[in-house]
One Martini backbone bead per residue (centre of mass of N, CA, C, O) as a GRO file, in nm:
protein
   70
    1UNK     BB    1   1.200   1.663   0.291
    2UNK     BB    2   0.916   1.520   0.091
    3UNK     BB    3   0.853   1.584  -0.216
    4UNK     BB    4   0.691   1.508  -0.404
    5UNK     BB    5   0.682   1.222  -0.551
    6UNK     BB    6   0.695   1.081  -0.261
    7UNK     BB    7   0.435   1.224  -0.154
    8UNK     BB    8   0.254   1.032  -0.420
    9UNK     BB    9   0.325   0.764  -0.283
   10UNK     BB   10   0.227   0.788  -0.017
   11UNK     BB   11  -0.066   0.865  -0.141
   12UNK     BB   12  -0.116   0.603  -0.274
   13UNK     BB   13  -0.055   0.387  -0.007
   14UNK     BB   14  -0.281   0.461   0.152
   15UNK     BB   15  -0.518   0.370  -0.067
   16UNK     BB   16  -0.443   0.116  -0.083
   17UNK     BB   17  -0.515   0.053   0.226
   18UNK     BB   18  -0.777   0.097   0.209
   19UNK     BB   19  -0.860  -0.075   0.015
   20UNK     BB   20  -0.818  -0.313   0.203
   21UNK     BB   21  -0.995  -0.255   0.444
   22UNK     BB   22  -1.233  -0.271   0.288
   23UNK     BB   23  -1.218  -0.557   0.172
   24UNK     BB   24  -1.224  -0.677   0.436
   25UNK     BB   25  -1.450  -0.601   0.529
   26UNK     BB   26  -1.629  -0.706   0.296
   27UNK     BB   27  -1.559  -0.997   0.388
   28UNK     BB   28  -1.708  -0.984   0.668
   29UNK     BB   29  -2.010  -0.942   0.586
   30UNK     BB   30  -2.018  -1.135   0.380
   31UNK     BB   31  -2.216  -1.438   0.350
   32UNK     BB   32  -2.039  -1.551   0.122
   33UNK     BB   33  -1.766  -1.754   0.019
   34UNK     BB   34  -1.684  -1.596  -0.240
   35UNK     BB   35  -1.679  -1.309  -0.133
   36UNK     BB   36  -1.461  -1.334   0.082
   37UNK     BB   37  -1.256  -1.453  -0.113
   38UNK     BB   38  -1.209  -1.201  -0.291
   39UNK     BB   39  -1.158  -0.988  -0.108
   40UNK     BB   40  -0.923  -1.111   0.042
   41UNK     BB   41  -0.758  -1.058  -0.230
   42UNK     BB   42  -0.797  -0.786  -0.246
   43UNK     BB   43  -0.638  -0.700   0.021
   44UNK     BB   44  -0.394  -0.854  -0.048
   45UNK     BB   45  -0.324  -0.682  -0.321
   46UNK     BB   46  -0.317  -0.397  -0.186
   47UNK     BB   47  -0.103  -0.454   0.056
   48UNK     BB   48   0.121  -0.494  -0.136
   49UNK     BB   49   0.125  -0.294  -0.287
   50UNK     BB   50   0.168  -0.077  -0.103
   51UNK     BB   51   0.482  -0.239   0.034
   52UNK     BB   52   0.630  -0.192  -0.231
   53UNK     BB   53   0.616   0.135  -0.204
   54UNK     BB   54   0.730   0.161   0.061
   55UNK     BB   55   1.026   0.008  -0.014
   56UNK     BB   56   1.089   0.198  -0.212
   57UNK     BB   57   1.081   0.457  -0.100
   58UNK     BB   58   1.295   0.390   0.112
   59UNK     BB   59   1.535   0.305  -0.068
   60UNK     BB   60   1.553   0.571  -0.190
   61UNK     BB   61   1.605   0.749   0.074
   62UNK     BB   62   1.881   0.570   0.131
   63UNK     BB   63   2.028   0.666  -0.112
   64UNK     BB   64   1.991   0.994  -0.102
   65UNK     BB   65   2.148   0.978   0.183
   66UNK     BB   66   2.417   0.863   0.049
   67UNK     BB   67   2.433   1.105  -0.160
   68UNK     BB   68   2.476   1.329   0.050
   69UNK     BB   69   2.714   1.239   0.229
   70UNK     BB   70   2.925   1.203   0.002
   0.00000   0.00000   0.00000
């Protein structure tokens, strides 16, 4: 079962991707090469954020589970 805190995390990290995606569009769309590289930069740096929160999540998740066997 999920937590909250856990729970909290994943839907920070969903929004995150949002956020990149929402940003690769507008940098797709954007005419302008200077608003494409900002764009392209702030997707890349929402989808980092992203995985760096699931990538923790996920050593919890492995470490609770380590506490839990034990």
């Amino acid at each position: 079962m999920v937590k909250p805190a856990q729970q909290l995390k994943l839907e920070r990290s969903l929004e995150q991707l949002r956020l990149g995606s929402e940003c690769a569009e507008l940098a797709h769309r954007a005419r302008d090469p200077d608003l494409q590289a900002h764009f392209m930069r702030m997707a890349q740096n929402w989808n980092s954020l992203a995985a760096l929160a699931l990538e923790e999540t996920a050593a919890g998740d492995f470490h609770n589970a380590e506490a839990a066997a034990s």
